[in-house]
Structures are given as C-alpha cells and as structure tokens.
N, C-alpha and C positions, 0 to 999 in steps of 0.2 A: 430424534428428529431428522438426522443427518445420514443416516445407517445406510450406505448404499449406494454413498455419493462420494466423491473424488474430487476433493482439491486442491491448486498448487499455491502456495503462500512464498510470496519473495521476500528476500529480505529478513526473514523468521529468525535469525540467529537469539533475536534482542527486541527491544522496542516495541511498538505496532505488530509488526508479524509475528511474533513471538506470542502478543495477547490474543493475535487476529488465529492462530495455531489452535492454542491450549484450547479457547471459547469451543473452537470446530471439534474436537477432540471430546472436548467433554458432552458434544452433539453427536458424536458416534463416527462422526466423517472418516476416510480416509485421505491423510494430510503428507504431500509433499512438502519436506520445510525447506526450501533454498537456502543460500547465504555464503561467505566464503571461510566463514570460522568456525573450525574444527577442533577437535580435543586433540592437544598434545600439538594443534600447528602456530602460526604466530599471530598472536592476538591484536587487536586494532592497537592503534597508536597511543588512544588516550585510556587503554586497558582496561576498556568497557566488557564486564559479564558477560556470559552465554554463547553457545556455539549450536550450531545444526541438529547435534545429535542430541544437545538438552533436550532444547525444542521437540523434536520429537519422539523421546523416550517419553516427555510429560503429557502429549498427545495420546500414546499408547496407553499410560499408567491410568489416563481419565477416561479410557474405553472406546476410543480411536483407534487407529492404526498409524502413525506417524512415520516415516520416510524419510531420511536425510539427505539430503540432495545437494550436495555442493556446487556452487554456480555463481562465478561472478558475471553479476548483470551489468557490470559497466565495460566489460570485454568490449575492446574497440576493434575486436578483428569477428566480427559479425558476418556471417554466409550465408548462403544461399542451400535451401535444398534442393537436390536434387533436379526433381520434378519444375524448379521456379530457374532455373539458368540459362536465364536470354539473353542478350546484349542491353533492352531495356531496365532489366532488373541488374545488373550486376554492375560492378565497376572497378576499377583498384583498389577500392576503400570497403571492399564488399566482394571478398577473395571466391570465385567461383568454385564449385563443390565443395568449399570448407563448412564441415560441420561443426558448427560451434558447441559450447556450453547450453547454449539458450534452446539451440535450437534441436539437439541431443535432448535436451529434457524432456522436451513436449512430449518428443518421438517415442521417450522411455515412456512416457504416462500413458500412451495410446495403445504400444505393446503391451505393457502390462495389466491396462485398466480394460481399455476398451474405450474407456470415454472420459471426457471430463466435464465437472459441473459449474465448478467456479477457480475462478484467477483472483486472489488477489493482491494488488502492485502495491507493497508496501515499501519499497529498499528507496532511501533514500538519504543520500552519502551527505546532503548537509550539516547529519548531529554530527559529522565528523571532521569539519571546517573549522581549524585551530582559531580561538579569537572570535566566533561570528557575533555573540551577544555583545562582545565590547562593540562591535564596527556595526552592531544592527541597523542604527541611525545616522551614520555619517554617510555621505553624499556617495551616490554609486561611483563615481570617478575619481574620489579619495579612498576605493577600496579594489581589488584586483579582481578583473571578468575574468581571466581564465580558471580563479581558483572555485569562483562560484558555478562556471559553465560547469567545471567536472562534478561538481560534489552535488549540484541541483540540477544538473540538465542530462549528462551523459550517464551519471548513476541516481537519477529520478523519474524526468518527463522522456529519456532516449532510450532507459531501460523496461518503463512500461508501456509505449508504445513496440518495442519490438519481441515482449513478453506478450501483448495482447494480441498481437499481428501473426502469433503461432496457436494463441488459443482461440481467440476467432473463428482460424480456420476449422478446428476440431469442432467448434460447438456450431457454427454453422451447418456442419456436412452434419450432425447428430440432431440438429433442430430445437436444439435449447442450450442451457447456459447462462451462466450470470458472471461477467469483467466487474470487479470494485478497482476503484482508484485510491486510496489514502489520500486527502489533500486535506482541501482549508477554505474556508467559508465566509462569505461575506455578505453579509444581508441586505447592503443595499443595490449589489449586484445580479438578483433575482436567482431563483432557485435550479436556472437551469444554464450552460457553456454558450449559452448562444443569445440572453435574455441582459442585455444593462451590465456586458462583461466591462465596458468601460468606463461605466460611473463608479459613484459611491466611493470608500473610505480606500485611502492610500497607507496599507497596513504597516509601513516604515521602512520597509528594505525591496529596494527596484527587484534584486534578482529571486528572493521568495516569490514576491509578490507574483513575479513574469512567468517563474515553475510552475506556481501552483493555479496558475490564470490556465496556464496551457494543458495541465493535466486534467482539469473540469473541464474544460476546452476538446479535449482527448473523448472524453468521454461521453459529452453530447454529440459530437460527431458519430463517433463509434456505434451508439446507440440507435441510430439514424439509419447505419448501416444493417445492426444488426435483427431489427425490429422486422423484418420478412421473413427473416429465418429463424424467427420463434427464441433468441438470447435477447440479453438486454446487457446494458453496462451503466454506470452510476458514478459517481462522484462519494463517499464519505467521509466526515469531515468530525472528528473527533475534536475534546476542547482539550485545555491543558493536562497532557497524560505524565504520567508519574514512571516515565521510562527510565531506566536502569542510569542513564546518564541524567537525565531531571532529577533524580534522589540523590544519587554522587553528587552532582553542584551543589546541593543543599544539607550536602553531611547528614542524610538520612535513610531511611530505610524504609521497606514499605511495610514494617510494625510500629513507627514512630513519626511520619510524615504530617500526624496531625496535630503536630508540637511545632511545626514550620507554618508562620501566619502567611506565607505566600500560594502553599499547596492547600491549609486547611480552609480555605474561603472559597475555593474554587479550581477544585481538581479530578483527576478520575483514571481508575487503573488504564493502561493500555487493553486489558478483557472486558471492557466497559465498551469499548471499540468492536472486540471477538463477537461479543454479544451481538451486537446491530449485526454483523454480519451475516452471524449464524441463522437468524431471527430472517431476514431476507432472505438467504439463500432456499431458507424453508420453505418460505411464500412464491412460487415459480409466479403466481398471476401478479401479487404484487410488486416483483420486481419489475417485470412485465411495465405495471400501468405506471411505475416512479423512473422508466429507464429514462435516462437523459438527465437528471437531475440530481443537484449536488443536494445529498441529504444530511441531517446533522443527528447526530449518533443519540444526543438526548432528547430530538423529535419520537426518533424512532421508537425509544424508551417508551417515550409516553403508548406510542402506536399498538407497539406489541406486547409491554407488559412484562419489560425485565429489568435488571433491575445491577446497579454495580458490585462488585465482589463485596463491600461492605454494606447491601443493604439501601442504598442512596441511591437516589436518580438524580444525579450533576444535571445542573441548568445548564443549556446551550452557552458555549464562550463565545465573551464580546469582546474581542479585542479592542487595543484603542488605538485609533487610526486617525489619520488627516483626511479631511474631504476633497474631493477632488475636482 
C-alpha cells in the first residue's frame, strides 16, 4: 500500500513510534526511525525497552525498509540552514550555520530519497517525567513547570513543531505530503485546533492538557498553510495504548495484558495507532479533505476497515475529565 513512499517517524525507539514504524513497515514504506536509544548506548532512566535499530530492523523484517536515525529532538541548540541565515531568523539561542540533528536529518532524507511523504511527531519526553501519575491531579502550582516544559514542551509540542517546519518545507516544494501529530482528544472541544479549543472537559493536569491543546493547535494551523501546496497535516489521537512502559506499570506483558482489568476493558496496541496512519497516508485525497482535524484512531477504524493486532476495533477513549 505504502511501496514507494518515504517516511520519518520520531521518537520510534518505543511507544507510539515504534507502533506508528512497524504498522508502515508492514505497508511496504521506507521508514526513518529517530530516537536517541541505541544498542549497546545508555538506556532511559526508567529502563524502558527498545532502541532505533529494533525499530527498524522490525520495519525491514515486515517488508519495509527501515533506517536508524539517531536524533535527539529535544536538542536545544537548534540552527539554521544555510540558505535561512538572516538577522530575522537567527539569534543566540538559534546558533547561525549550525547544523543540527534535526536539521541534518531532513537533509539526509532528501539526498538520499529525493522526497518525503509523511512525518510523523511522535517523541514525546512526558512517559519519562518520574512520578507524573502520582502528581496528575494535584494543582499545577503544587508541581514543578520546568520539569513539565522539558519533558511536554521542549521534547513534544518544540520538537514537532521544528521537525514539521523542515518537512514542510520538502513536501511543499514536492507538492504533497502528509505531517501526523500524536496527541489527545477531546470531544467537546470539536474535531478541529481552531473549533471550541477552549470549552469542554478539563482532562486533569494544566500542563498535558496545554501540550496537547498546542500540538492540535500545531496542526490546524499548519494545515491552513499547507493546503495550496497540495500536503495536509492532522492531529491523531489514539486511546489508552499498551506501550512498553504502560505494560511494565501493570507487571505485564503484551501476551498477558488481558488478565489486567484496567487494560482489558479498554485498551489497544500502539500498531492500532501504526494502522490509522498507514491507512491515511494511503489515502493522499482523504488526508487532503480531514487536513486540519484531530482524528481518533478508532473513527478511523471504522472508516477504513482495519482492525487492531488482536482482531478488535477499541472504542474511541473517553477520558474522565472536569467541565469547564
């Protein structure tokens, strides 16, 4: 379905990118997997599974092409290329000619590919905020903003805005293209960044809440932009996934997960995720007519007709939230 197309996936160590990978993989795609965890370097803090080269040796193995691409996306020494070095664009905090990580990447997919068809922003340094489930609910001013800015903002909504702000440019100048977001959904806030972003349920913690507001946020805009020059960008919005750190909290596994009455009532692989995306990227007109809009991955299900690794199409998650 995918045979021919070139994607970059961030954040693919683990998690969401890792499912949003393998899904593309087993579509035929050729898959960059970002991430900063490699075989044989130092593993995350809370010694969460999987590195770059899994991800895409599993990519390969499923009849893809998979890529290991080391990158950390929360790099705060971000530059400029070349071509972009004005006085308007740069600044101290935005080293003039420095080629980053991020921005080295792109570069590589363009020389070697020629083009790219989808991005998408999965990295998001949250699952790695020690404590964040005990403190979900306690008042945002009884919990630490710098710890939240880095791990939701600077490694979330800062690393997929300056990941999209290079692919953009490529699918722009090529005249198509699909940007997904990872984020989070809320249904009385309408289906699109610009539509009732400030009603409806207050999902429990100010600074999720503000990430995930801004990266649907990201993405209606973007879309707005991108819509003349034939890309589109999206919001998806997956429900409780069974990521390698979700099954460790619950001392399980993903052959025994449905002996946990908290996963088995309403959960769904992170390639339940892969799947939507795959499934969109297919459809260049449907991404097209849904760009701008946060889409939920068990709509999509229904939409296209696939279906999760065990056979189940999970109902859209409803969190439970406060009104506002």
């Amino acid at each position: 379905m995918l045979q021919g197309r070139v994607a970059v996936v961030t954040g693919a160590s683990r998690g969401a990118g890792a499912g949003v990978a393998r899904a593309l993989g087993s579509a035929g795609a050729t898959v960059y997997v970002t991430g900063r965890t490699v075989r044989g370097g130092v593993p995350p803090a809370d010694g969460a599974v999987g590195t770059v080269e899994d991800t895409a040796a599993e990519v390969t193995r499923r009849g893809g092409r998979g890529i290991a691409a080391v990158c950390d996306h929360s790099d705060d020494a971000q530059g400029c290329l070349p071509e972009r070095q004005t006085a308007t664009l740069c600044s101290p905090c935005f080293p003039i000619g420095a080629h980053t990580q991020v921005a080295a990447l792109f570069q590589r997919v363009q020389e070697e590919q020629g083009q790219l068809d989808l991005l998408v922003n999965a990295v998001w340094g949250g699952n790695e905020l020690p404590g964040l489930l005990a403190a979900w609910a306690q008042p945002s001013w009884e919990q630490e903003p710098a710890a939240y800015w880095h791990s939701m903002f600077e490694a979330g909504v800062r690393a997929a805005l300056i990941a999209s702000s290079h692919a953009a440019r490529l699918m722009a100048a090529q005249g198509s293209g699909l940007i997904v977001n990872v984020s989070f959904y809320m249904p009385e806030r309408g289906t699109t960044g610009g539509a009732g972003s400030t009603g409806g349920s207050y999902i429990g913690n100010l600074y999720y809440d503000l990430a995930k507001a801004a990266l649907n946020r990201h993405a209606f805009c973007l879309a707005n932009e991108l819509r003349s020059h034939g890309a589109a960008a999206v919001s998806i919005a997956p429900g409780h996934m069974r990521t390698e750190r979700v099954l460790k909290a619950f001392g399980t596994d993903e052959q025994h997960w449905q002996q946990v009455p908290e996963l088995a009532g309403a959960s769904e692989s992170p390639e339940y995720l892969g799947r939507a995306v795959a499934a969109l990227a297919g459809d260049a007109a449907g991404a097209l007519q849904r760009s701008g809009q946060v889409l939920l991955v068990a709509d999509l299900a229904q939409q296209y007709g696939f279906c999760d690794i065990d056979g189940s199409q999970p109902q859209p998650f409803k969190p439970a939230g406060k009104e506002g």
